[in-house]
C-alpha positions in Angstrom: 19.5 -10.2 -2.9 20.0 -13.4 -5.4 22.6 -14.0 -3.4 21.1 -14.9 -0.3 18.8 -17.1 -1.7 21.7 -19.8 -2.8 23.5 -18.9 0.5 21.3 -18.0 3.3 23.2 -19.7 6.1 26.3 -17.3 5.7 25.1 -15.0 9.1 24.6 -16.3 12.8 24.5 -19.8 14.4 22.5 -22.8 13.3 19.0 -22.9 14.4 17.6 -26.0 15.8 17.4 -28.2 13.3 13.7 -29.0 13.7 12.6 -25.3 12.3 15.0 -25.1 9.4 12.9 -28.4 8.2 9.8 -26.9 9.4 11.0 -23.6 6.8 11.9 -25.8 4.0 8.6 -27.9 4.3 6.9 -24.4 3.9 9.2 -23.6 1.3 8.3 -26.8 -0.7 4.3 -26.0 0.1 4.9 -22.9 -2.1 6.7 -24.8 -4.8 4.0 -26.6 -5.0 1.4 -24.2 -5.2 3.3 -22.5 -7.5 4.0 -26.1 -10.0 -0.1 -26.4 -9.6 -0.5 -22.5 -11.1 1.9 -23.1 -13.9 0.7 -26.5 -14.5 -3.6 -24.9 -14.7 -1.5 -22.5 -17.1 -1.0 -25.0 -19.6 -3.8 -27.2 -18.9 -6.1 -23.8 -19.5 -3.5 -22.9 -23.2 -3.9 -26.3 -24.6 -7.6 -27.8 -23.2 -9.6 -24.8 -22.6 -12.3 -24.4 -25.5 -12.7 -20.9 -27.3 -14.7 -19.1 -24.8 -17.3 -16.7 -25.3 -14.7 -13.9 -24.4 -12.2 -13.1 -27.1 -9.1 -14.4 -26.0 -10.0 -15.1 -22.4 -8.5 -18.7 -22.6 -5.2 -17.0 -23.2 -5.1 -14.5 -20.4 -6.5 -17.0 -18.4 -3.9 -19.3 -19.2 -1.1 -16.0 -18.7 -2.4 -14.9 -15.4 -2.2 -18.5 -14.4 1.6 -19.0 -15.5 2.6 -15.5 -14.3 1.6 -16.2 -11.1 2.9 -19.6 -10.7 6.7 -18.1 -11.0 5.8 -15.0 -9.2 4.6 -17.9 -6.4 7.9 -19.8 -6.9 10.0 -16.5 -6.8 8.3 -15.4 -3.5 8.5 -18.7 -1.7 12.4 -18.9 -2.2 12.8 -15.2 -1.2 10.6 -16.2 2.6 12.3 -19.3 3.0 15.8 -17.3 2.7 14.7 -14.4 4.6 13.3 -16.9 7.3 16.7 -18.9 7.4 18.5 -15.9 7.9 16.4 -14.6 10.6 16.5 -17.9 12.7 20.1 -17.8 12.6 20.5 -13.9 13.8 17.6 -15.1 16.4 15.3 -12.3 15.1 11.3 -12.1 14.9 10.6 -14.1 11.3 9.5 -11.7 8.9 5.8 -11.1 8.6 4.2 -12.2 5.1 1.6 -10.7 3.4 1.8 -13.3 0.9 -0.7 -15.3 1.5 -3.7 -13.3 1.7 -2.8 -11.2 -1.7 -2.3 -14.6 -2.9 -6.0 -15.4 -1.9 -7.7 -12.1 -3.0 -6.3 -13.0 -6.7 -7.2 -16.5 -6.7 -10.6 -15.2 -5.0 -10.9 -12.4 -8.0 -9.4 -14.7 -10.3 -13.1 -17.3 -9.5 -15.4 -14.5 -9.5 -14.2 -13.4 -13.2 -14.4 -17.2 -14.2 -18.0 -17.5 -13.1 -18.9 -14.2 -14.8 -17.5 -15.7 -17.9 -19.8 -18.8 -17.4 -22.4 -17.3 -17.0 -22.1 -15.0 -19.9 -21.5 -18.1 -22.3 -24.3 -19.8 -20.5 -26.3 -16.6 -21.5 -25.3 -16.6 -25.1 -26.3 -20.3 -25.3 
């Protein structure tokens, strides 16, 4: 599988060129999605204050860096599997991605405002 991420042109004919650019513009939309994650990792390990939760800053800050290179893993995986089904002139594979990748960040707010509001409580 690793593989056909550093090689994905090895099968079929070469696509127009307009939609492998179109793929790796995607592709680089992830990476940057997933730089922004990692980066709101740190940011939250090094600048959040204590919270009111014990230890919240750091799971916040772990959930945030564990996603960013699950993001970064997934983006190269669909732009290879996309390359590769251009070139055999199949359907492009269907993604789920992005809505699981919504629900979290979606979850990931709502437990962020319950901690607010709890330390906003305690205050």
């Amino acid at each position: 599988m690793i593989k056909r991420w550093f090689d994905p042109q090895d099968v079929g004919e070469t696509p127009d060129y307009r939609f492998s650019l179109a793929n790796e513009r995607t592709f680089l939309a992830w990476i940057r999605t997933a730089l922004a994650l990692v980066a709101g990792g740190l940011a939250a390990a090094q600048f959040l204050p204590v919270l009111g939760v014990a230890h919240l800053r750091e799971v916040i800050a772990v959930a945030l860096l564990v996603l960013g290179g699950f993001v970064a893993l997934r983006a190269v995986d669909h732009w290879a599997r996309t390359e590769r089904a251009m070139r055999q002139k199949r359907d492009l594979p269907p993604s789920r991605f992005p809505a699981f990748l919504s629900i979290l960040v979606a979850i990931g707010a709502l437990l962020l405002v319950a901690a607010v509001l709890v330390q906003a409580a305690r205050a």
